[in-house]
C-alpha positions in Angstrom: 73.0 -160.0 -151.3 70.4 -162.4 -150.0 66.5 -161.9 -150.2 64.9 -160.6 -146.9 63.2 -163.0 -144.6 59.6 -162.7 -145.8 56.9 -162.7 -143.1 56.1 -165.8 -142.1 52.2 -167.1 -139.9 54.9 -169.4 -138.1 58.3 -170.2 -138.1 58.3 -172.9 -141.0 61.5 -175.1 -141.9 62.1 -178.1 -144.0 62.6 -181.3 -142.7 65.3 -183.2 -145.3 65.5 -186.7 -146.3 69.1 -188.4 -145.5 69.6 -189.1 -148.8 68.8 -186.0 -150.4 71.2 -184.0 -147.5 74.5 -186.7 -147.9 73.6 -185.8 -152.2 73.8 -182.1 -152.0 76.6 -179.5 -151.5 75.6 -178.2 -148.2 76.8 -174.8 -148.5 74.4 -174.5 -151.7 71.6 -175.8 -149.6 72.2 -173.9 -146.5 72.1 -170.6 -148.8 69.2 -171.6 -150.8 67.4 -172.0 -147.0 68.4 -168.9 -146.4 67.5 -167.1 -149.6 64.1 -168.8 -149.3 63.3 -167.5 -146.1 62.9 -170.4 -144.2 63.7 -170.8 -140.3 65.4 -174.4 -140.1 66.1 -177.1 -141.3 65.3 -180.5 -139.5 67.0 -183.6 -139.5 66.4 -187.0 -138.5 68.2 -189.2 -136.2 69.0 -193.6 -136.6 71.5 -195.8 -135.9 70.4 -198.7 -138.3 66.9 -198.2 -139.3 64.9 -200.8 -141.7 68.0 -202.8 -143.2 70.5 -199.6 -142.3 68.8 -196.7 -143.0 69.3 -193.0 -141.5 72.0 -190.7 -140.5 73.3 -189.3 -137.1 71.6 -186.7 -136.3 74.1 -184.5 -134.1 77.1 -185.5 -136.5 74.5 -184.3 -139.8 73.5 -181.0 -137.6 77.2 -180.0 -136.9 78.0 -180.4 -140.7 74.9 -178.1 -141.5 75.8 -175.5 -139.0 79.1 -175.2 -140.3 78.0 -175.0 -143.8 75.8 -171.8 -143.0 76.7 -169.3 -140.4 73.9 -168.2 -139.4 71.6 -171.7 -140.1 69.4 -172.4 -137.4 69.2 -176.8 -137.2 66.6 -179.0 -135.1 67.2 -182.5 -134.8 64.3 -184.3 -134.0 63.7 -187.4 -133.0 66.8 -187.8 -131.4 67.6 -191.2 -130.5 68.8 -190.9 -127.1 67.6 -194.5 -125.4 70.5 -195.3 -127.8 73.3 -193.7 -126.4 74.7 -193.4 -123.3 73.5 -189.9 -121.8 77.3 -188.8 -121.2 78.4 -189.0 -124.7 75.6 -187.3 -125.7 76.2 -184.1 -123.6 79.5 -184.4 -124.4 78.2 -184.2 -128.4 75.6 -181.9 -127.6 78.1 -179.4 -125.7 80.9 -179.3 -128.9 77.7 -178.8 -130.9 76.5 -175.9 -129.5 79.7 -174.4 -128.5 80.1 -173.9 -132.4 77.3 -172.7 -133.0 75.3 -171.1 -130.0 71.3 -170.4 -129.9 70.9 -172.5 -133.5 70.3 -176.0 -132.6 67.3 -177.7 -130.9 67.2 -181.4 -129.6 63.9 -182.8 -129.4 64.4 -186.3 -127.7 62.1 -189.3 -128.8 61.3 -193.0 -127.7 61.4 -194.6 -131.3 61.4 -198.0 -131.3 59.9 -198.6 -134.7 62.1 -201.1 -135.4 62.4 -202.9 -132.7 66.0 -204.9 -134.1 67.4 -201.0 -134.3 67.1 -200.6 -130.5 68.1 -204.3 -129.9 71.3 -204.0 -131.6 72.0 -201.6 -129.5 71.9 -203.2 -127.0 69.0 -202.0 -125.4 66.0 -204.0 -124.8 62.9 -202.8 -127.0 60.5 -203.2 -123.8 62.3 -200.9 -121.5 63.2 -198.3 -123.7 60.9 -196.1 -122.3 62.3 -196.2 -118.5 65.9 -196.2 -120.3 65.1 -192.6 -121.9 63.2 -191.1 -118.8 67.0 -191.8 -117.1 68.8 -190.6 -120.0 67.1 -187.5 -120.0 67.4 -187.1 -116.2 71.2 -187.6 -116.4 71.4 -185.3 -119.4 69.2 -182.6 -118.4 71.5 -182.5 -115.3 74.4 -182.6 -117.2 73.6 -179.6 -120.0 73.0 -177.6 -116.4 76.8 -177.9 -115.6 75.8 -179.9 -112.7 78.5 -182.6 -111.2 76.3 -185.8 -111.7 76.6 -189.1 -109.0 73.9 -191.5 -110.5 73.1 -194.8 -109.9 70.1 -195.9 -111.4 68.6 -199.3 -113.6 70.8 -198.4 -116.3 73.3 -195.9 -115.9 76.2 -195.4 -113.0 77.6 -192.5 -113.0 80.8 -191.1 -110.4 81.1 -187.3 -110.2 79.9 -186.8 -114.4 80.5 -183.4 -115.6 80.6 -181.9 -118.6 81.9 -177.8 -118.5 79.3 -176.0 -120.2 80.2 -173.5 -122.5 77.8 -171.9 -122.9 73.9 -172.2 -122.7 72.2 -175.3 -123.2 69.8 -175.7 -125.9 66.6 -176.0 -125.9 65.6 -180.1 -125.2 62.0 -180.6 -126.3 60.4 -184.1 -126.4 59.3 -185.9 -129.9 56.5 -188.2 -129.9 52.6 -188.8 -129.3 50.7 -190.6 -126.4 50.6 -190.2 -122.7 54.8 -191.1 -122.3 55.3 -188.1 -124.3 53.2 -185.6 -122.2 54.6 -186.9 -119.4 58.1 -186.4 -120.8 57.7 -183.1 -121.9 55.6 -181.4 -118.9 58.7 -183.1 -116.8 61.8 -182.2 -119.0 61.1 -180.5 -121.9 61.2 -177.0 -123.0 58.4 -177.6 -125.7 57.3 -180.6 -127.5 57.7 -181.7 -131.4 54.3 -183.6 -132.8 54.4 -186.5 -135.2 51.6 -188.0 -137.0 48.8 -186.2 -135.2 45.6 -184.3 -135.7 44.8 -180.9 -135.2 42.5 -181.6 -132.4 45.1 -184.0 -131.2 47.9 -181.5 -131.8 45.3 -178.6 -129.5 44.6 -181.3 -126.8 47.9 -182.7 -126.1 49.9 -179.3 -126.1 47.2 -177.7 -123.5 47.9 -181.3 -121.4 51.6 -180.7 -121.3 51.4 -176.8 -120.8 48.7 -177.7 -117.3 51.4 -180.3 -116.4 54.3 -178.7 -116.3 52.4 -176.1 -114.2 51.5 -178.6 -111.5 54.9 -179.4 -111.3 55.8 -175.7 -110.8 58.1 -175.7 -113.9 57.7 -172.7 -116.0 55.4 -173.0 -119.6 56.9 -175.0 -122.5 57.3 -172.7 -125.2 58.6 -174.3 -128.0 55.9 -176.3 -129.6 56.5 -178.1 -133.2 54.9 -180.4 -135.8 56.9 -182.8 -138.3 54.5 -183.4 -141.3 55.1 -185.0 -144.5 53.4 -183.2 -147.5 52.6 -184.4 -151.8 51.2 -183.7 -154.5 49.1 -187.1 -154.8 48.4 -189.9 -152.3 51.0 -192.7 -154.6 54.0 -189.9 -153.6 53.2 -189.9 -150.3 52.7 -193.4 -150.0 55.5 -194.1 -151.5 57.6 -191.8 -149.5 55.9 -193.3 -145.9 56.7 -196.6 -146.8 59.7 -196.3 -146.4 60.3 -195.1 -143.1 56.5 -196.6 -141.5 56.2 -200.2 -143.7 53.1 -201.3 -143.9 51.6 -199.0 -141.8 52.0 -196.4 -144.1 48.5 -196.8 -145.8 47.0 -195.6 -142.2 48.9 -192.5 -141.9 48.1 -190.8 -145.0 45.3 -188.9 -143.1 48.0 -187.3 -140.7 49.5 -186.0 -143.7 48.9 -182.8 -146.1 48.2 -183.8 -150.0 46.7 -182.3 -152.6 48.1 -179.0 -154.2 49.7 -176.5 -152.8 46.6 -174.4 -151.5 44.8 -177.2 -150.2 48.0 -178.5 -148.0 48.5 -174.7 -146.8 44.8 -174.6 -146.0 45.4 -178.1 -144.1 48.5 -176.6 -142.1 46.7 -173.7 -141.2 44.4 -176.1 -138.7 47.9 -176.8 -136.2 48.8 -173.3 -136.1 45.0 -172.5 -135.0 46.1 -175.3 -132.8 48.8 -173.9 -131.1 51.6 -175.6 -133.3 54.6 -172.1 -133.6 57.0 -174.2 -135.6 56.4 -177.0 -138.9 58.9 -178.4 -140.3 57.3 -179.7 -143.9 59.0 -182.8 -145.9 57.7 -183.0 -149.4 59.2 -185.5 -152.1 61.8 -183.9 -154.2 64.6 -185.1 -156.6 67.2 -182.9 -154.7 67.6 -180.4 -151.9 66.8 -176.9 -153.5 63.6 -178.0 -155.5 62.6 -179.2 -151.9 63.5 -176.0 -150.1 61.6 -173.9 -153.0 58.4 -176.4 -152.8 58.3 -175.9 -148.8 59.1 -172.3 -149.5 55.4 -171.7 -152.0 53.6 -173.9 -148.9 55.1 -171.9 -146.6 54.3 -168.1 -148.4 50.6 -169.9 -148.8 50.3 -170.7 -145.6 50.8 -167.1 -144.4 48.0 -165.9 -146.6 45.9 -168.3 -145.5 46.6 -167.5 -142.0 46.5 -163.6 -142.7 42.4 -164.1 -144.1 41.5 -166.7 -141.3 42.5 -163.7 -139.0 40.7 -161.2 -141.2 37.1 -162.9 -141.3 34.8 -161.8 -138.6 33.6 -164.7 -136.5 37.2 -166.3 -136.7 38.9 -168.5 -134.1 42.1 -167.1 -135.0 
């Protein structure tokens, strides 16, 4: 028998490393998520990233969803300037076909390496027009709709893919004045990255206003990726290598310290309107990460539970 789901301030998941999910037995991991109470696990998406790092991000969500039944999986940032917009409904579709209401797509630019993009065959400056039509074509085609497009980068003759059932939610990764635009026009929420609390409150409240002036209805789905360590040399170490040299300028965007102080720092982007995190922290395998996201996440809950308590509270 498996613990009960304890309560929780938000919904809190881990985000795994690639290299501690291709090292683990997946159906240990999926039941030590479960056991911990935690609401997801999220996963990454590359092609080639930084002299071939990364994993597919739909192939490693399919392979988690099979491993635990009832394993709810987001996949964010999805790559999808990198693919072409039919194959990735088609993935998308199978995906949730097998596993219906447990997998979230949140769609980013990237582009932090510009060769990865290149070498796709996509040219680094227009990435950004490249997605807007991918996600045009694929929203239309996770609708069930029979697409005829012709556009800068896509042609497309009577494109259909049968839905089978209905289509996840697609909620737009990334920071910046793209993003908002991307997510007040397409997306069903949005997933931050490397952002502060007051960033986190002003850029959720743009999208929310902006998908109202387009008449669309109010995202609801709004996330927060955040890397999380003991001491500043971890989570230096860990941001090197996915950022480079840039690493040394993020630390601030990230929680560190013990356990109470980082739950004390998370607590800022739910008062922010943030209703999912998804909390990478260094580990030497999968379960001693789910357990370490697992004490932030029963910490963060208390210190959510006494903000609200406190007279004079902004909770």
């Amino acid at each position: 028998m498996t613990a009960a789901s304890p309560r929780r301030a938000c919904a809190v998941g881990i985000a795994i490393q690639p290299d501690l999910l291709t090292a683990t037995d997946l159906a240990q991991f999926a039941q030590a998520v479960r056991d911990a109470g935690l609401d997801h696990v999220s996963v990454g998406d590359h092609v080639s990233y930084r002299g071939g790092q990364g994993i597919d991000g739909l192939v490693a969500a399919a392979a988690l969803l099979a491993a635990g039944p009832d394993l709810r999986v987001v996949v964010g940032a999805f790559q999808l300037a990198l693919r072409h917009p039919l194959v990735a409904a088609r993935q998308l579709a199978t995906v949730t076909s097998f596993a219906p209401g447990r997998i979230v797509l949140a769609v980013g630019a990237g582009g932090d390496d510009p060769r990865e993009v290149s070498n796709c065959g996509v040219d680094p400056r227009r990435r950004g027009e490249r997605l807007n039509e991918s996600l045009d074509v694929l929203t239309r085609l996770m609708r069930g709709e029979v697409v005829d497009h012709h556009g800068a980068h896509f042609d497309l003759e009577q494109a259909s893919i049968v839905p089978t059932g209905p289509a996840p939610p697609l909620v737009i990764a990334g920071s910046g004045e793209a993003a908002i635009e991307r997510a007040a026009t397409y997306g069903s929420g949005w997933l931050g990255l490397l952002c502060t609390p007051r960033r986190y409150r002003e850029t959720r409240q743009e999208i929310v206003r902006r998908a109202a002036a387009l008449g669309r209805p109010a995202p609801d789905w709004f996330g927060l990726n955040v890397w999380c360590a003991s001491s500043r040399g971890q989570l230096e170490s860990s941001l090197s290598r996915w950022f480079g040299p840039a690493a040394p300028r993020l630390l601030h965007l990230c929680g560190v310290g013990e356990d109470s102080e980082i739950a004390a720092w998370l607590a800022g982007y739910i008062a922010a309107g943030a209703t999912r995190l998804s909390i990478s922290v260094p580990a030497a395998e999968a379960v001693e990460a789910v357990e370490r996201v697992a004490m932030l996440a029963e910490l963060l809950t208390e210190q959510v539970e006494d903000a609200v308590a406190r007279p004079n509270s902004n909770w």
